[in-house]
DRENNU-911014 format. One record per atom (N, C-alpha, C): residue in one letter; chain; x, y, z; residue number from 0; atom name. Coordinates in Angstrom, 1 decimal. Layout:
# DRENNU-911014
{"a"; "A"; {X; Y; Z}; NUM; "CA"}
...
This chain:
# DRENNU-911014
{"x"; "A"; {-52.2; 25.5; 52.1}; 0; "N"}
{"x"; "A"; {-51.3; 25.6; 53.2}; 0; "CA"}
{"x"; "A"; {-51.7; 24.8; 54.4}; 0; "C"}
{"x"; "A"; {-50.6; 24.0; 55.4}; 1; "N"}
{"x"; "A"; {-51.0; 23.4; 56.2}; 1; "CA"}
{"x"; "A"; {-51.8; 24.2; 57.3}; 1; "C"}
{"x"; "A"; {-52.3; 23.4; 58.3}; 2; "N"}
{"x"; "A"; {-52.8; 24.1; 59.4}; 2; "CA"}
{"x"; "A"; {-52.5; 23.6; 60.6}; 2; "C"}
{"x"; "A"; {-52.5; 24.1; 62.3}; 3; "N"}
{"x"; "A"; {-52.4; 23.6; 63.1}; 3; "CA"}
{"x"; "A"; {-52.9; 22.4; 63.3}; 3; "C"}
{"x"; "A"; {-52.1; 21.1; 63.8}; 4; "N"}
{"x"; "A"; {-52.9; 19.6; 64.0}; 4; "CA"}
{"x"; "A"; {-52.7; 20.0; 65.8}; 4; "C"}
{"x"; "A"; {-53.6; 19.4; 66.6}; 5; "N"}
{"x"; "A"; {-53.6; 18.9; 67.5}; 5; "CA"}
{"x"; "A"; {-53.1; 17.8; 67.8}; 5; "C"}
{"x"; "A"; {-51.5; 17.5; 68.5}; 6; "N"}
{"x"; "A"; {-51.5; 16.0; 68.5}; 6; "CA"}
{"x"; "A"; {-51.0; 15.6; 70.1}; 6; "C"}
{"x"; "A"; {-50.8; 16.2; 71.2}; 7; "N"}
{"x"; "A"; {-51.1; 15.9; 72.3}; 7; "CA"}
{"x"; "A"; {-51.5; 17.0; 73.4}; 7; "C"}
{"x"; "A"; {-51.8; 16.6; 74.7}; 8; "N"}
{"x"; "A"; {-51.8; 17.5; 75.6}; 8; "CA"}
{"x"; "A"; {-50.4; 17.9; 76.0}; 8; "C"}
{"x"; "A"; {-50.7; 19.0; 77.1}; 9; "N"}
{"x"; "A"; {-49.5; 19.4; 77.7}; 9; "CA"}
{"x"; "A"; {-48.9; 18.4; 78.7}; 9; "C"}
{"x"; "A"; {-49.7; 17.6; 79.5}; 10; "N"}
{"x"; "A"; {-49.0; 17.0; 80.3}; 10; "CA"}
{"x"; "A"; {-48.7; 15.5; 79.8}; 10; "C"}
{"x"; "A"; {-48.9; 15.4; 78.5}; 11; "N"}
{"x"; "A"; {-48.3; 14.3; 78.0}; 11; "CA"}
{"x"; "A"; {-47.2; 13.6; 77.8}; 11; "C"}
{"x"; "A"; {-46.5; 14.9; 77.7}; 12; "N"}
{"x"; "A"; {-44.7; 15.1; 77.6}; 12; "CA"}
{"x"; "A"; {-43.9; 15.8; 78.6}; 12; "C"}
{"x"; "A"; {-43.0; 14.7; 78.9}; 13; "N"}
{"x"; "A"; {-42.3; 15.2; 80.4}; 13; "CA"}
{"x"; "A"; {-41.0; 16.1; 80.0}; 13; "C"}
{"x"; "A"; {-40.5; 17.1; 80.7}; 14; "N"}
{"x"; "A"; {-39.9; 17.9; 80.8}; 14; "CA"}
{"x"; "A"; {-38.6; 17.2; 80.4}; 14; "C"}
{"x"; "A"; {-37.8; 17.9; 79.0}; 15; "N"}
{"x"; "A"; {-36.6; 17.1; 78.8}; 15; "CA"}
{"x"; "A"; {-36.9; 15.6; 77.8}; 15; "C"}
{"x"; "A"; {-38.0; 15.5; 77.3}; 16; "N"}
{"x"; "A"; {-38.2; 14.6; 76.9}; 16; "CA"}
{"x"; "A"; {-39.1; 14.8; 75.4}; 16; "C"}
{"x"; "A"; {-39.6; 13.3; 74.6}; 17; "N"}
{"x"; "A"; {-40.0; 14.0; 73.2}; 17; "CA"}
{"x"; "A"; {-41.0; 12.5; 73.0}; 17; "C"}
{"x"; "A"; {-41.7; 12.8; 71.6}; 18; "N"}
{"x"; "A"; {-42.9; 12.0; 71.3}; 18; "CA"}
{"x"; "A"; {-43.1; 12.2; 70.1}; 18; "C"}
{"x"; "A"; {-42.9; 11.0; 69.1}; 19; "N"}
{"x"; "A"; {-43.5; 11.4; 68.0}; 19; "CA"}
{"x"; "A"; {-44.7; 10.9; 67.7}; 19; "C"}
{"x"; "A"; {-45.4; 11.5; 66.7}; 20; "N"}
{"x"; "A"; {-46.7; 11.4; 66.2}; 20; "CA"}
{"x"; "A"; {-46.5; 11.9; 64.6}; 20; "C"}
{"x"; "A"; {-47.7; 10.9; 64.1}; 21; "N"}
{"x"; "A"; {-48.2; 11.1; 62.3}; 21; "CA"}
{"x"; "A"; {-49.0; 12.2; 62.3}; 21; "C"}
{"x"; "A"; {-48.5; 13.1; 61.1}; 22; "N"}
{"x"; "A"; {-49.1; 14.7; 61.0}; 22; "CA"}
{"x"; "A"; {-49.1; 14.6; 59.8}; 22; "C"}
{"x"; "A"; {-49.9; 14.7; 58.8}; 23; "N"}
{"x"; "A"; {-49.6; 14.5; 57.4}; 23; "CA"}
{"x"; "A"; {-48.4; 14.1; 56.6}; 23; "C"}
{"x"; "A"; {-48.8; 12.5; 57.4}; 24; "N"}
{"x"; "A"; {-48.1; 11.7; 56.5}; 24; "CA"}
{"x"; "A"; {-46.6; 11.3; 56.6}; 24; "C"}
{"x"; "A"; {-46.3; 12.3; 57.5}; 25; "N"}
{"x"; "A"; {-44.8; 12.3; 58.4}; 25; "CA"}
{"x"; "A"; {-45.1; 12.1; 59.6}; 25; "C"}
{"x"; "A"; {-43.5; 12.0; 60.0}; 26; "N"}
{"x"; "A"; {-43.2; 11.4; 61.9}; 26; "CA"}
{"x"; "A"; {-42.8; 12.8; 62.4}; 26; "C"}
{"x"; "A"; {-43.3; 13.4; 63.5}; 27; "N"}
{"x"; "A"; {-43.0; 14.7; 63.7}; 27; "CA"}
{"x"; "A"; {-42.6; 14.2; 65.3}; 27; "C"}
{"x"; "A"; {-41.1; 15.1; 65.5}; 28; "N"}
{"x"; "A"; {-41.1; 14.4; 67.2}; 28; "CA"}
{"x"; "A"; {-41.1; 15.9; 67.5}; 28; "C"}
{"x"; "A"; {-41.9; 16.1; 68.7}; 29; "N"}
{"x"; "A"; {-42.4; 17.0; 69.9}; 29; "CA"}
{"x"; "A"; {-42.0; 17.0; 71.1}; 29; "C"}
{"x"; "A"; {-40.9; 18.1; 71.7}; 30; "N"}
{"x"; "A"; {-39.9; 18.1; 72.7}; 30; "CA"}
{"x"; "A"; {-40.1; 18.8; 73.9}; 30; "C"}
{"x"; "A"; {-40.0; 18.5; 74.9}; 31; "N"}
{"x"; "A"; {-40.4; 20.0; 76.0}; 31; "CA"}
{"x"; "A"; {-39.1; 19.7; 76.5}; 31; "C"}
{"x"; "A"; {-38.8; 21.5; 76.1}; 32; "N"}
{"x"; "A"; {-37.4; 21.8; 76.4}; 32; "CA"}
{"x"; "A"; {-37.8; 23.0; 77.5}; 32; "C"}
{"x"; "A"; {-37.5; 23.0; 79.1}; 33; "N"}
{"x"; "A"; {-37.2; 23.9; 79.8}; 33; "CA"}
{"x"; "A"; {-38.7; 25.2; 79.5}; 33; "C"}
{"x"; "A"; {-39.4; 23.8; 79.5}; 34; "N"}
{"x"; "A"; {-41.4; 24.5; 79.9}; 34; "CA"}
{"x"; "A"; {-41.4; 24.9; 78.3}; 34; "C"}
{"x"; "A"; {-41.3; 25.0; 77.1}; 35; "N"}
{"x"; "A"; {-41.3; 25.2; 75.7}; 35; "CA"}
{"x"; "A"; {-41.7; 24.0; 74.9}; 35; "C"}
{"x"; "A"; {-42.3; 23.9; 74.5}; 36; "N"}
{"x"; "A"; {-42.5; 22.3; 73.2}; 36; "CA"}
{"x"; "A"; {-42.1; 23.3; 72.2}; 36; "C"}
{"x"; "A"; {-41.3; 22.4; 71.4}; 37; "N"}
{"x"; "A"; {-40.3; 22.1; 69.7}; 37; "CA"}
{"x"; "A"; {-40.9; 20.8; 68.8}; 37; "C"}
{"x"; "A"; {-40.8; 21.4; 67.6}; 38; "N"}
{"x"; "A"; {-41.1; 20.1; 67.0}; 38; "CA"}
{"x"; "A"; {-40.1; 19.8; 65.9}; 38; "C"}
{"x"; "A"; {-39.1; 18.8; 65.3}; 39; "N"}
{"x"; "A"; {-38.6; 18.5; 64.2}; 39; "CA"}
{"x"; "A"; {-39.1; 17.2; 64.0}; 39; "C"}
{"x"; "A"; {-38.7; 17.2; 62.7}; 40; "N"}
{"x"; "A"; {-38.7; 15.7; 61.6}; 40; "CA"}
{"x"; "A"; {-38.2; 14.6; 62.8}; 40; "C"}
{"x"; "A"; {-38.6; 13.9; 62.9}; 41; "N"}
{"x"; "A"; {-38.8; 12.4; 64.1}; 41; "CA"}
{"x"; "A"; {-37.8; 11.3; 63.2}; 41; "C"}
{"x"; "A"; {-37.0; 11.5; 62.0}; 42; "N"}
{"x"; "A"; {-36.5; 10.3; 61.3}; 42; "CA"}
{"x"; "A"; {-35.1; 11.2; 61.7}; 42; "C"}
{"x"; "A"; {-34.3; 10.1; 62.1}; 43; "N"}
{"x"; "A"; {-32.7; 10.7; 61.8}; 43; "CA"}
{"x"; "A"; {-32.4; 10.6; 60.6}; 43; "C"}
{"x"; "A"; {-31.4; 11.5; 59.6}; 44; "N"}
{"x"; "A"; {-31.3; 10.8; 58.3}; 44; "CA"}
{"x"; "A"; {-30.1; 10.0; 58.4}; 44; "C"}
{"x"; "A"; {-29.5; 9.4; 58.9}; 45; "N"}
{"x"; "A"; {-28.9; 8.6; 59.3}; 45; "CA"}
{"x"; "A"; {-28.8; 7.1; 59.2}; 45; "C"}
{"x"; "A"; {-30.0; 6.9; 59.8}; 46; "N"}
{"x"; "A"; {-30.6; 5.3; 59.4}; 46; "CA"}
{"x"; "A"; {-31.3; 5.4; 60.4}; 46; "C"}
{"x"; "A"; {-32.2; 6.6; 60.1}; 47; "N"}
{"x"; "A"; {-33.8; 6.4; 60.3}; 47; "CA"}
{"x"; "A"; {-34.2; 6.3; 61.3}; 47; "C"}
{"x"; "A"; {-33.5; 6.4; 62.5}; 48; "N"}
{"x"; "A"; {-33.9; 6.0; 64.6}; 48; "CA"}
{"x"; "A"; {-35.0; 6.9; 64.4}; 48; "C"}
{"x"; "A"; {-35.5; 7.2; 65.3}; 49; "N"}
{"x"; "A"; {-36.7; 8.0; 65.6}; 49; "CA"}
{"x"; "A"; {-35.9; 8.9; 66.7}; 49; "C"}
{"x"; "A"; {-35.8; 10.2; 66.5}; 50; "N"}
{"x"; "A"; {-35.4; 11.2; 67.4}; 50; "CA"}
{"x"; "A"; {-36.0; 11.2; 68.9}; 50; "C"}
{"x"; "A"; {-37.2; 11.4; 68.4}; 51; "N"}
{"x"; "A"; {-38.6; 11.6; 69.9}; 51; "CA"}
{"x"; "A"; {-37.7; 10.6; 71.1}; 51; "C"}
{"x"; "A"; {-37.2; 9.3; 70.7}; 52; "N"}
{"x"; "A"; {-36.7; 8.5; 71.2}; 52; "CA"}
{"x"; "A"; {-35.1; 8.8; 72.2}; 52; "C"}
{"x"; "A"; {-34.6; 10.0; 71.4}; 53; "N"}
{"x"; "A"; {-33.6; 10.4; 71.9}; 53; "CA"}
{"x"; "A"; {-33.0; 11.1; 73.5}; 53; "C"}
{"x"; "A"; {-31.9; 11.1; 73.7}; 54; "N"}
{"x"; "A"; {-31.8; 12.0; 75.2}; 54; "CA"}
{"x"; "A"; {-32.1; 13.1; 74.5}; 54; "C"}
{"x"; "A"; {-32.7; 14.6; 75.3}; 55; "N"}
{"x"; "A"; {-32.6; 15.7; 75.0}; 55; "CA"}
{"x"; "A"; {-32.3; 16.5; 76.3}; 55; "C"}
{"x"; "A"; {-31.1; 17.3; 76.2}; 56; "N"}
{"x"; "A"; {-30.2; 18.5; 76.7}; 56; "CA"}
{"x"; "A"; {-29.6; 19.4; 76.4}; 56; "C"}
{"x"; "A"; {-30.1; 20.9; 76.8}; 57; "N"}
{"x"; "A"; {-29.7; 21.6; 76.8}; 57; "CA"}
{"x"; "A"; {-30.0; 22.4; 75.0}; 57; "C"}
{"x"; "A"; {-31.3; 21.7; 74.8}; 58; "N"}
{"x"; "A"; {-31.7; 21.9; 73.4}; 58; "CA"}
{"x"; "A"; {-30.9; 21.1; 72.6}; 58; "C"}
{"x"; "A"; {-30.6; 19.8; 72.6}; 59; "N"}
{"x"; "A"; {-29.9; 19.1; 71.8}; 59; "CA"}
{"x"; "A"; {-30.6; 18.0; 71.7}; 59; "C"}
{"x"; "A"; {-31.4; 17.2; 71.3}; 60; "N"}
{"x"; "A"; {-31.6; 15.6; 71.3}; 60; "CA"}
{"x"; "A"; {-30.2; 14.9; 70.1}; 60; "C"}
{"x"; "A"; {-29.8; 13.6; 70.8}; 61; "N"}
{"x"; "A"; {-28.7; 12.9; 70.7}; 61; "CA"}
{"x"; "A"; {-29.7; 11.5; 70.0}; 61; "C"}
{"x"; "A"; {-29.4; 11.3; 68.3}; 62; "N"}
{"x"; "A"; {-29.9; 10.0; 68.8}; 62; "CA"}
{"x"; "A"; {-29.9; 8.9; 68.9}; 62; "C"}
{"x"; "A"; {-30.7; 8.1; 69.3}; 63; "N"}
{"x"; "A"; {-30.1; 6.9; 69.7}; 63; "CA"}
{"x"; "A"; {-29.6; 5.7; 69.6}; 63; "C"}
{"x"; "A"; {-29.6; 5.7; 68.6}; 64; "N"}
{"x"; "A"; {-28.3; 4.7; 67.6}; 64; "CA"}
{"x"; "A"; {-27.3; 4.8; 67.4}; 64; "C"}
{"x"; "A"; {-27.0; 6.2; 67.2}; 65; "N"}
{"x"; "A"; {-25.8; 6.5; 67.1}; 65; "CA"}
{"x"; "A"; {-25.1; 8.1; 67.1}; 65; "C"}
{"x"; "A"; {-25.3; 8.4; 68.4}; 66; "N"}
{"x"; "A"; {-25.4; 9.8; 69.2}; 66; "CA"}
{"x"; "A"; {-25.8; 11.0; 67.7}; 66; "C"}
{"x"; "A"; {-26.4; 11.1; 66.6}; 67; "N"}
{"x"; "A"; {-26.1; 11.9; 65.9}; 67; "CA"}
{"x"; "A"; {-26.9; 13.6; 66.6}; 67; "C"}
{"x"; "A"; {-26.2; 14.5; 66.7}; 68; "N"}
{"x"; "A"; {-26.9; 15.7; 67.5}; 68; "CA"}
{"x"; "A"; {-27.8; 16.6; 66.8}; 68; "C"}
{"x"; "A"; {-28.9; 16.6; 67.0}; 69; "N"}
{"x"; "A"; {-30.1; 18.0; 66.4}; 69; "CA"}
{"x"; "A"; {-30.4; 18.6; 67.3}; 69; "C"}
{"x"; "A"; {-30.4; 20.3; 67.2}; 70; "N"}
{"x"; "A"; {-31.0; 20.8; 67.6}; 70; "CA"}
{"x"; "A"; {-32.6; 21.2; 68.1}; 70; "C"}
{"x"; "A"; {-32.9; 20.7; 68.9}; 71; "N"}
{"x"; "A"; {-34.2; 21.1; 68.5}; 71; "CA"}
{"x"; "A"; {-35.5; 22.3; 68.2}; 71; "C"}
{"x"; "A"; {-34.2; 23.2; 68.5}; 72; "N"}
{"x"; "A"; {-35.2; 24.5; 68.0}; 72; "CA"}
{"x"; "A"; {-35.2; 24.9; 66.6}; 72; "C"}
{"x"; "A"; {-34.2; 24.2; 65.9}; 73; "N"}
{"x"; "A"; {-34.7; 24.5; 64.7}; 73; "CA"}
{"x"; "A"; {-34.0; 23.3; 63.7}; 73; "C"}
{"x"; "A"; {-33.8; 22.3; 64.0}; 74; "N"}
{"x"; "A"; {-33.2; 20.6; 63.7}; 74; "CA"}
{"x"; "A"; {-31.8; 21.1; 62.5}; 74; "C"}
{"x"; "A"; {-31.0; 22.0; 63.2}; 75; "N"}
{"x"; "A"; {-29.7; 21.8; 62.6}; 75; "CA"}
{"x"; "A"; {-28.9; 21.0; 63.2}; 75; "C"}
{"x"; "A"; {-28.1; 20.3; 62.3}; 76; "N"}
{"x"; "A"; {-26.9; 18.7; 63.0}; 76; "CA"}
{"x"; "A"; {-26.3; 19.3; 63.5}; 76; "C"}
{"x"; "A"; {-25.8; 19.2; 65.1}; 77; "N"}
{"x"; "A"; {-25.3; 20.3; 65.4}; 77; "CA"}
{"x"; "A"; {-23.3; 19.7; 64.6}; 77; "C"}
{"x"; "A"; {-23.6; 18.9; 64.1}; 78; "N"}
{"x"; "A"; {-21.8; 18.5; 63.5}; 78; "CA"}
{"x"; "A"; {-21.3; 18.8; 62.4}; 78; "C"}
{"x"; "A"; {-22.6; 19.7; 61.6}; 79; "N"}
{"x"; "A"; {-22.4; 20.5; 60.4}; 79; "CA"}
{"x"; "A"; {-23.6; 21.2; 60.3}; 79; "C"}
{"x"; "A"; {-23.7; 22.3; 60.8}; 80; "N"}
{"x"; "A"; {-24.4; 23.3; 60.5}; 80; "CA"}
{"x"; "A"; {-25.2; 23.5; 59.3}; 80; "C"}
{"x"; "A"; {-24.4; 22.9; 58.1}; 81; "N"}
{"x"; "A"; {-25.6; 23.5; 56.8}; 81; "CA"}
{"x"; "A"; {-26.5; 22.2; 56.5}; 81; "C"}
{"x"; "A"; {-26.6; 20.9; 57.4}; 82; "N"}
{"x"; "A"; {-27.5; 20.3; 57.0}; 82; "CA"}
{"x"; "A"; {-28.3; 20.3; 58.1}; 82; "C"}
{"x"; "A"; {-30.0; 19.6; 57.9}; 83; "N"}
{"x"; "A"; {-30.9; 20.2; 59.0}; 83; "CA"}
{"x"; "A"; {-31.7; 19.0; 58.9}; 83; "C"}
{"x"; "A"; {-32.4; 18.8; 59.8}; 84; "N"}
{"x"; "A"; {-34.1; 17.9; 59.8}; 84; "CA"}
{"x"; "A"; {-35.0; 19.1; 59.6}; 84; "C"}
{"x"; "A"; {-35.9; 18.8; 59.0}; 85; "N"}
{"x"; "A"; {-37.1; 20.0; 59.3}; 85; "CA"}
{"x"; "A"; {-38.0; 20.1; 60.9}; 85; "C"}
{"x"; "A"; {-38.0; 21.6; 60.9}; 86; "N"}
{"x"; "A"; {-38.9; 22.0; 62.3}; 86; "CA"}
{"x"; "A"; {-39.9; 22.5; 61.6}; 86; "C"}
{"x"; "A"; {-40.7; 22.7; 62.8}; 87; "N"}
{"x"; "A"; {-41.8; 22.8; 62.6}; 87; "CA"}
{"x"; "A"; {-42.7; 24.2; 63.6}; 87; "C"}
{"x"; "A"; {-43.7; 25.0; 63.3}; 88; "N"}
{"x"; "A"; {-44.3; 25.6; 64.3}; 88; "CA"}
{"x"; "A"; {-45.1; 24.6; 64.9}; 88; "C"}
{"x"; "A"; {-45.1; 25.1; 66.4}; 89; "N"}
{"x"; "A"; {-45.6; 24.4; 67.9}; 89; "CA"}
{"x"; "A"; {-46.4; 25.9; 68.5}; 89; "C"}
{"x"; "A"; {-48.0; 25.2; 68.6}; 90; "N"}
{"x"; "A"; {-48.3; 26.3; 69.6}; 90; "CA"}
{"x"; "A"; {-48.8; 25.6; 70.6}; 90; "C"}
{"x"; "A"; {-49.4; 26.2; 71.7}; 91; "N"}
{"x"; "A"; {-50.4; 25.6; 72.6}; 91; "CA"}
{"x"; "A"; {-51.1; 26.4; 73.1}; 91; "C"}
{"x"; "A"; {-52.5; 25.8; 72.8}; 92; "N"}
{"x"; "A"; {-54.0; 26.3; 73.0}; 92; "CA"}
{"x"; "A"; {-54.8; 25.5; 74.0}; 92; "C"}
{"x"; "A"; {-54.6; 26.5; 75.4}; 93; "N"}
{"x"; "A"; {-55.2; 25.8; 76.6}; 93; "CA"}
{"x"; "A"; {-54.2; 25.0; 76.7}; 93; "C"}
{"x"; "A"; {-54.6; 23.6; 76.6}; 94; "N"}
{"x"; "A"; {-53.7; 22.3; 77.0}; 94; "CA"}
{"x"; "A"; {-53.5; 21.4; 75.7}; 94; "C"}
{"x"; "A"; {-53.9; 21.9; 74.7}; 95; "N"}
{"x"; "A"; {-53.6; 21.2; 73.5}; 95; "CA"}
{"x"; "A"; {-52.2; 21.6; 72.7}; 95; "C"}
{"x"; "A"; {-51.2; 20.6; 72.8}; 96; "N"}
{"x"; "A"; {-50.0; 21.2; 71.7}; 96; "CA"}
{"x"; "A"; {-50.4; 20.7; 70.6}; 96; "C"}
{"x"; "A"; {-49.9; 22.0; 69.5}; 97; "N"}
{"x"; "A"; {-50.5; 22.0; 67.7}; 97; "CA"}
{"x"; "A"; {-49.2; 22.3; 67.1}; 97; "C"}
{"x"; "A"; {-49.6; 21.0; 66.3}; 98; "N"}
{"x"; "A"; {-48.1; 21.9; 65.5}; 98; "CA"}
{"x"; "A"; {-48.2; 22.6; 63.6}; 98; "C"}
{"x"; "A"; {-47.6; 22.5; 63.0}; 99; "N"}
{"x"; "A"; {-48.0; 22.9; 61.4}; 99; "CA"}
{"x"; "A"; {-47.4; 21.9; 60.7}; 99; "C"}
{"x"; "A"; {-47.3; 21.1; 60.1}; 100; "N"}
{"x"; "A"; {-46.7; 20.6; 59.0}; 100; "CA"}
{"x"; "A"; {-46.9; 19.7; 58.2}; 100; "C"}
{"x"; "A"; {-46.5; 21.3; 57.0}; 101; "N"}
{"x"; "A"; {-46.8; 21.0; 55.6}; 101; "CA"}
{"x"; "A"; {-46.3; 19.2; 55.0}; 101; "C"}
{"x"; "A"; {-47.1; 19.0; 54.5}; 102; "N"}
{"x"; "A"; {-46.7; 17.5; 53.8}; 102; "CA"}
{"x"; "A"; {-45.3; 17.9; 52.9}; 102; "C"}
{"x"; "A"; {-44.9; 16.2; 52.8}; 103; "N"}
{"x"; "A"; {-43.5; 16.7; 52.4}; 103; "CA"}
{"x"; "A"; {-43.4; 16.8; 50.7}; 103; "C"}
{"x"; "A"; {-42.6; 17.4; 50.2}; 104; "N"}
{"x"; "A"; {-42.0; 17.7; 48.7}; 104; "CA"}
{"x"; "A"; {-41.3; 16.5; 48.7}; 104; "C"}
{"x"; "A"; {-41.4; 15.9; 47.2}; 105; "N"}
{"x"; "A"; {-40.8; 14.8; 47.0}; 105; "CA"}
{"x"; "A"; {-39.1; 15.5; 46.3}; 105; "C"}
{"x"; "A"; {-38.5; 15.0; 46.7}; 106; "N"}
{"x"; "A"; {-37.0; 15.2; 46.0}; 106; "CA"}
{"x"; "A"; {-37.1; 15.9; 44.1}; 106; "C"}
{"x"; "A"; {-36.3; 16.9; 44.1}; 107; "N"}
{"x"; "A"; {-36.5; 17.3; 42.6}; 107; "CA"}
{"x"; "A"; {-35.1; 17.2; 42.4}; 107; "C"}
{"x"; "A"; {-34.9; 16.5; 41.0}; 108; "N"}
{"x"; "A"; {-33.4; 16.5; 40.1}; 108; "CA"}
{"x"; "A"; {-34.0; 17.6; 39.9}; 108; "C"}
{"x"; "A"; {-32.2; 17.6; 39.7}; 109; "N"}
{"x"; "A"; {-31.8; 18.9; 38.5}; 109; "CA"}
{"x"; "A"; {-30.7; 18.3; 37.5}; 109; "C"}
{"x"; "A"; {-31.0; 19.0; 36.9}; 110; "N"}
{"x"; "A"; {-29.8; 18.8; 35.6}; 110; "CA"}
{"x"; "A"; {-30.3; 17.9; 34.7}; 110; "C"}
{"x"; "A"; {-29.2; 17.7; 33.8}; 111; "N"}
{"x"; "A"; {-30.1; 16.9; 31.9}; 111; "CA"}
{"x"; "A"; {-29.6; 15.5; 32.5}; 111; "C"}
{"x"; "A"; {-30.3; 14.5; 32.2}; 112; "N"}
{"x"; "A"; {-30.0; 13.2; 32.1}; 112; "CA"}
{"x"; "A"; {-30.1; 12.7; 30.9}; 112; "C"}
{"x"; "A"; {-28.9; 12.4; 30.4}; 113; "N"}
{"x"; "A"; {-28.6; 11.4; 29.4}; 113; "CA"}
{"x"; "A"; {-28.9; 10.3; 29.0}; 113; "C"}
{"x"; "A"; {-29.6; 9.3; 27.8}; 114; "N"}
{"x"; "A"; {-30.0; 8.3; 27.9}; 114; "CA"}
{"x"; "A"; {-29.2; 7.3; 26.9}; 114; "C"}
């Protein structure tokens, strides 16, 4: 099971704003939303912008290639609900923000393929 990484301080990241960082092996972007740090998947699936990079409002980062909306409390699109970026737990200890995340699962087929 993963464990808390350390990957910036608190006054690193300005209010309203995001940062990503390598956490096993993934881009994790880290948000301070209204005194709270959030963390989701830092790739849009989209074509791949970096979120961290994005405006964030009102718990939304927009991003920036091409306004696509995630939530950042828990990275649902906000333009269809059943698809998501992965979040992550954020704590902070003293002045260190830690987040959790597990390395990623590679894609599994299903079904018979024919040859």
């Amino acid at each position: 099971m993963a464990e808390f990484v350390t990957v910036a301080k608190t006054t690193d990241i300005a209010e309203g704003e995001g940062q990503a960082f390598a956490v096993n092996g993934r881009m994790v972007a880290v948000f301070k939303e209204k005194g709270k740090f959030l963390a989701i998947d830092d790739m849009c699936p989209h074509m791949g912008a970096s979120l961290a990079e994005g405006h964030v409002e009102d718990g939304i980062v927009a991003c920036p290639w091409h306004a696509w909306r995630f939530c950042v409390q828990d990275g649902t699109w906000c333009d269809n609900p059943k698809l998501k970026v992965d979040s992550f737990l954020v704590r902070v200890q003293g002045t260190d923000i830690q987040v959790v995340v597990p390395p990623k699962q590679p894609a599994q087929i299903t079904g018979e393929i024919g040859l």
